[in-house]
N, C-alpha and C positions, 0 to 999 in steps of 0.2 A: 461395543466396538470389537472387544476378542472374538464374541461369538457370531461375526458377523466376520472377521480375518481366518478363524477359523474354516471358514465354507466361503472362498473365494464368491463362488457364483451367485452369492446375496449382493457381494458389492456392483455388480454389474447393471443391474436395473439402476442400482439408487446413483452410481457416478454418471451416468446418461441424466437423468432427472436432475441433477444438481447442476452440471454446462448448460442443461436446456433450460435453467431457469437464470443461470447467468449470461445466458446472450438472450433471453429475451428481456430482462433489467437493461444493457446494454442496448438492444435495438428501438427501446421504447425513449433513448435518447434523445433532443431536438437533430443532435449532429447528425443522426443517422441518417436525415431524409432529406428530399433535395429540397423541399419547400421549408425544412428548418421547423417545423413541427411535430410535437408527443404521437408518437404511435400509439393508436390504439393494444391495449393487453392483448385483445384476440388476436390481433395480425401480429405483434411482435413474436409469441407465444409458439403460434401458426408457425411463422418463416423460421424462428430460431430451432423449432421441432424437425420444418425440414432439412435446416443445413445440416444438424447433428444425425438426426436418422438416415444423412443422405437420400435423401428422398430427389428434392427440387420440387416440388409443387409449391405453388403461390396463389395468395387470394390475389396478388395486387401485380402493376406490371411495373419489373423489377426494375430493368433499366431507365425508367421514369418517377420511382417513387423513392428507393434509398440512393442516398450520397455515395459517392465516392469511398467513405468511412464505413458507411453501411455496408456496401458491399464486398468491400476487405474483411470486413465483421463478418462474412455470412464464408467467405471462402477460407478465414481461418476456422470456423466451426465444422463446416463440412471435412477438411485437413483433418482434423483432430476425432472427430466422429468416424470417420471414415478410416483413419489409424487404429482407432481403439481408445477409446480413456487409460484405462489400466496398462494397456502397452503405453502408452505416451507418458504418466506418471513414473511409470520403471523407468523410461529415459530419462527421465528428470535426474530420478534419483542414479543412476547411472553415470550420467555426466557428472553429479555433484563428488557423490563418491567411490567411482571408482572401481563399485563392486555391487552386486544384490543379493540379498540374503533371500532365505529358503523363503519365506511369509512374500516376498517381493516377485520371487520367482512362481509362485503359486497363482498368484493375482496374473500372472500375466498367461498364465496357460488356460486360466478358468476361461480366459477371453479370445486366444488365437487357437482355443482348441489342440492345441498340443499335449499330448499324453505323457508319460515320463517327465524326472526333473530335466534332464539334459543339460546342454548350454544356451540356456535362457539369452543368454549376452550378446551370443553369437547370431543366434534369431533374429533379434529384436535389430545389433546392426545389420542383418542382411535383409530385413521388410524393410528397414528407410533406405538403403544404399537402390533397392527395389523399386520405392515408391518415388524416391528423387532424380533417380534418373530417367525413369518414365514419362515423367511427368515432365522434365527439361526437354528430353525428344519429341513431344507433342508440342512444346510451348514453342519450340524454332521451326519445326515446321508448320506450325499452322500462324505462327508470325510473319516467317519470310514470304509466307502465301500472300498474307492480309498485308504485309507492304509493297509486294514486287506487283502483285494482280490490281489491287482494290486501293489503291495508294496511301494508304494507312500509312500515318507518323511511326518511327519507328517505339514511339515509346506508348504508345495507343495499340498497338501493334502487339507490342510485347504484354501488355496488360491483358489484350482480348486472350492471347494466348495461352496464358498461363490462368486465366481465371475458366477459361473453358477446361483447359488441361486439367487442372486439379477437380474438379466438376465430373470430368470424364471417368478419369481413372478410379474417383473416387465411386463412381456411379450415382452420381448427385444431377440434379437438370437444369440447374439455376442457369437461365444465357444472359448475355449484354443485349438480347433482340428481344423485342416484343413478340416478334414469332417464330422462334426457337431458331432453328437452324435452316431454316424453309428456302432463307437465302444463297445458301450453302449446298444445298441439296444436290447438285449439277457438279459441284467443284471435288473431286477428290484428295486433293490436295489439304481440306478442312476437315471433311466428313469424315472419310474414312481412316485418319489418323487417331480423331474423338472417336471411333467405333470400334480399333483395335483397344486402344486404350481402354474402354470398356470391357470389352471382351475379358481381356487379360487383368484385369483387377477382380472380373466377377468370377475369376477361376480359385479365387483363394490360394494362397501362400504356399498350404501344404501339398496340393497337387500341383504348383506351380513350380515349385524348389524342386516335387521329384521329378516330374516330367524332363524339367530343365537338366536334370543330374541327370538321369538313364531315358535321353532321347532316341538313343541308341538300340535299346533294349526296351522296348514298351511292356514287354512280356512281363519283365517283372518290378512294373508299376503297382501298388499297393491296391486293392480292390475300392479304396476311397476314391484315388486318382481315375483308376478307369471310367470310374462311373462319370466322374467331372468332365473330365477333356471328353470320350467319346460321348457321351452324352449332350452335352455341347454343342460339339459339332451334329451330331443328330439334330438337335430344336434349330440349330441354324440353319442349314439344309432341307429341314423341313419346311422351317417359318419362312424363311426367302421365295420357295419354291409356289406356296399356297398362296401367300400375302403379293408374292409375281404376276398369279393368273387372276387373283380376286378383283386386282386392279387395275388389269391391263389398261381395258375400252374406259374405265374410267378418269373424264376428262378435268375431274375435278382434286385428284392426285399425280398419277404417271400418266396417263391416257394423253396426255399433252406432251410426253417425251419420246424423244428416240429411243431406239433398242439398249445405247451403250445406258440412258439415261435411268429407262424403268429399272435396269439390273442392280445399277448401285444405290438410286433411292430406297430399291425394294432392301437389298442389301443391308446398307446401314440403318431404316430404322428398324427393320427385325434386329440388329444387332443392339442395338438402342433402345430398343423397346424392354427384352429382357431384362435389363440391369440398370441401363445409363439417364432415360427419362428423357431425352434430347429429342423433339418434333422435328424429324425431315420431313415431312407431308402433315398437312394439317389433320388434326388428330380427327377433327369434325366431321370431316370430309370423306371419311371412310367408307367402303361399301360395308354394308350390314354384314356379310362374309367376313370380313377383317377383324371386326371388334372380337368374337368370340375368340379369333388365333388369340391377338395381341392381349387379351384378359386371361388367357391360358401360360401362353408366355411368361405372362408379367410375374402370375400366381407361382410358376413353377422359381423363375429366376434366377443365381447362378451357384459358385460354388459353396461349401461350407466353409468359416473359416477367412469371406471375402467381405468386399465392402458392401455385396448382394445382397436385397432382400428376397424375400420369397420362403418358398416349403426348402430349396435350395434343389439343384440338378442330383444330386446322388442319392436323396433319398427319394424324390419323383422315381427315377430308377430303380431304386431300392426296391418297392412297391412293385411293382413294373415284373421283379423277378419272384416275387410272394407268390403274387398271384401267377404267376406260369409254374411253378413249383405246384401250388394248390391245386392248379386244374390238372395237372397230371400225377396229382397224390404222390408226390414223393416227401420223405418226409424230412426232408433238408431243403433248406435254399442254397443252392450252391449257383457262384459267380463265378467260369473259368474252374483252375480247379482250387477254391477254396470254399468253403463252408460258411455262412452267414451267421452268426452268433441271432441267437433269440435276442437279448437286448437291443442288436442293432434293429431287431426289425418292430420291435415294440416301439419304442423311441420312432421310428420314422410311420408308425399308423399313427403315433400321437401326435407326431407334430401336423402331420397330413390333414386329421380331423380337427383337431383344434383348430388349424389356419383356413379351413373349411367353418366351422362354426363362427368366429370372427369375421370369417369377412359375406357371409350370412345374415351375423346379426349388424353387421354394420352396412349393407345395404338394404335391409330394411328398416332402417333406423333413418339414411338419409332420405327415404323415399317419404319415411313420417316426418322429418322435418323440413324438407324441402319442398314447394310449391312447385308442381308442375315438370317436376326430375322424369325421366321413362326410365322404367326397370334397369338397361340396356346399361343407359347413360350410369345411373346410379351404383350398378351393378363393376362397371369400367373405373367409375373414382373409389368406390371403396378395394378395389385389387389392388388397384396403382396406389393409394395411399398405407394399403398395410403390407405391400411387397416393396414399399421403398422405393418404387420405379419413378415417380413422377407424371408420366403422362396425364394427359386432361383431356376431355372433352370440351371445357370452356363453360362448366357451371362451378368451378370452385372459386373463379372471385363473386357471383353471384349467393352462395351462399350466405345465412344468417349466423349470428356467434354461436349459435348451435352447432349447427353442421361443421362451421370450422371446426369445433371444440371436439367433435365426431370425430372429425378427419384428424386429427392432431393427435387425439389416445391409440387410433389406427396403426398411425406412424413412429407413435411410440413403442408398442407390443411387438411389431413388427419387424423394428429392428433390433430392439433385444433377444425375438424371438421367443415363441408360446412355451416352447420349453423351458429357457430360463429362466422366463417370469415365473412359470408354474414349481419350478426346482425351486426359483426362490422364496415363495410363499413358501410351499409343501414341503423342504426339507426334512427329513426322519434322519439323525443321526445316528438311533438307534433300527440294529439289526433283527427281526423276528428268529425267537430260539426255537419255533417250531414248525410243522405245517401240516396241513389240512389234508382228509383224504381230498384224493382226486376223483372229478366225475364228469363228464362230457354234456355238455347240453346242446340240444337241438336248435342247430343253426341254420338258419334260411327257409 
């Protein structure tokens, strides 16, 4: 245990694994389901993987299979996954006593990516002051919608809202509908509230605090934040614009809507897609043009530091300026006018290929154990499953305990993230006292 407090970012795979194996003991409850029967381990296992990795992908269809209890089960995991463990344990201890020691404050940076000791305290209350009010502004408006429109109880009303809400923000996909939000799709009143909400959760805390602080002054946003927010807005303005014309004449997505109709569908699930996991358009339905955005999308997904999975927006970026540096032989990376540290860019080829080799071998892995999967499809649930996104094409409740069991280590790695896993195995606390001549090898 010291040598495991001593390198904060050991404890972060093992406290994920630890919640994900106490809400699937909890979900495999009889109370959890509507039919008052033991869940199978694979499906407990499965859903409790995705509430905590904030995923939302499901073998099984949610609002017909868990209880009521269940699925307070599944929106307190995604809450708490989607906070952070390690931040959430500081709170704990925070409220208890008052204060958090250096070992407490360490733990909590290994996980929200905060450099320096700083004021831990002050962090931690301004992410829930963040995360609660967020999440209260989506639950009234997308309540008073489902009661004034759709005549929803007001206490049905306030449930749908705030279970989607926390879902949203959280960038989790789990809905009260058997087909996501399809029925929603037309209303912006629902949609686009669960879209901002997303948005703004997968931008991560630390470009979110400074943008918020110096909106003013973009100029001198930190070369992290640039890359988040513009960035961002690029894959969105992108993704809406491609995913707009892919689908136009198609009448089995927008092709059936008006003008005002195709913008915002297109709209929200591009925004949805990246981070949030929530089906405005059937995911099936897609034209073959579509799939490769929304699997790029998914892959890249949002910021560092967020409830986002993916390679994450800044270091997609990151990359993006390597390689323009490379092709014009300079021998720096410069962003604006700062300088890219060599770490940073090592770190983000590693994370880049690793998240390339996992979800590589993880669709060739479902393609071996599933019957009758296309590339395409397989290709679609292993991104969405190790980018945390959620989306489906509608072969993951068909799946065997294999394939779930596939999809579920996906989703693990993925929201810890290749790097961490990797730091946490391969820690060297020890520094090399010497080094090697240097020599160039021939590349390409």
């Amino acid at each position: 245990m010291r040598r495991l407090l001593r390198h904060p970012v050991r404890l972060v795979p093992l406290a994920f694994l630890v919640l994900i194996l106490l809400g699937t003991g909890l979900l495999m409850l009889r109370p959890a389901t509507i039919v008052y029967e033991r869940t199978p381990f694979a499906t407990a296992l499965f859903t409790a993987t995705s509430a905590v990795s904030v995923t939302g992908m499901a073998v099984n269809d949610t609002p017909n299979y868990w209880s009521g209890s269940g699925l307070a089960l599944i929106t307190v995991l995604t809450q708490i996954g989607g906070l952070g463990i390690l931040a959430g344990a500081a709170l704990v201890v925070l409220a208890v006593s008052r204060r958090l020691g250096l070992r407490n404050r360490l733990l909590v940076q290994a996980e929200t990516a905060e450099y320096g000791i700083g004021d831990v305290r002050a962090l931690l209350l301004r992410i829930v002051t963040t995360v609660l009010a967020c999440e209260a502004v989506m639950t009234l408006v997308v309540a008073g919608r489902l009661s004034l429109a759709y005549d929803y109880p007001v206490g049905r009303a306030l449930w749908s809202g705030a279970f989607h809400s926390v879902q949203a923000f959280n960038n989790g996909g789990f809905s009260l509908y058997t087909d996501g939000l399809l029925a929603f799709s037309l209303d912006p009143w629902v949609s686009l509230p669960l879209a901002v909400g997303a948005i703004v959760g997968g931008l991560g805390f630390p470009a979110l605090f400074e943008a918020v602080r110096e909106w003013r002054r973009p100029r001198r946003w930190a070369v992290a934040t640039k890359l988040t927010i513009w960035g961002s807005v690029v894959l969105l303005v992108v993704g809406f614009a491609t995913l707009l014309a892919a689908e136009w004449t198609n009448a089995r997505t927008i092709g059936q809507y008006d003008v005002r109709g195709k913008i915002l569908a297109s709209f929200t699930q591009v925004a949805l897609s990246r981070t949030g996991g929530f089906a405005v358009l059937p995911t099936a339905s897609l034209s073959e043009e579509s799939f490769p955005l929304l699997t790029g999308l998914m892959f890249i997904g949002g910021g560092s530091a967020s409830t986002a999975g993916g390679v994450k927006v800044s270091t997609f970026f990151l990359l993006a300026f390597v390689i323009w540096a490379e092709l014009r032989g300079e021998p720096d990376v410069r962003i604006g006018n700062r300088r890219v540290a060599t770490a940073s860019q090592r770190q983000a080829i590693t994370i880049a290929l690793l998240s390339v080799a996992f979800v590589a071998a993880g669709t060739t892995a479902l393609i071996v154990l599933t019957e009758g999967v296309l590339f395409n499809q397989a290709l679609f649930e292993a991104t969405s499953a190790f980018s945390t996104t959620g989306l489906s094409v509608g072969i993951a409740q068909s799946l065997s305990d294999g394939g779930q069991y596939l999809l579920t280590l996906l989703m693990y790695i993925g929201r810890i993230g290749p790097l961490t896993l990797g730091s946490a195995i391969a820690l060297n606390t020890r520094r090399s006292r010497y080094r090697y001549p240097e020599e160039q090898p021939i590349v390409g």
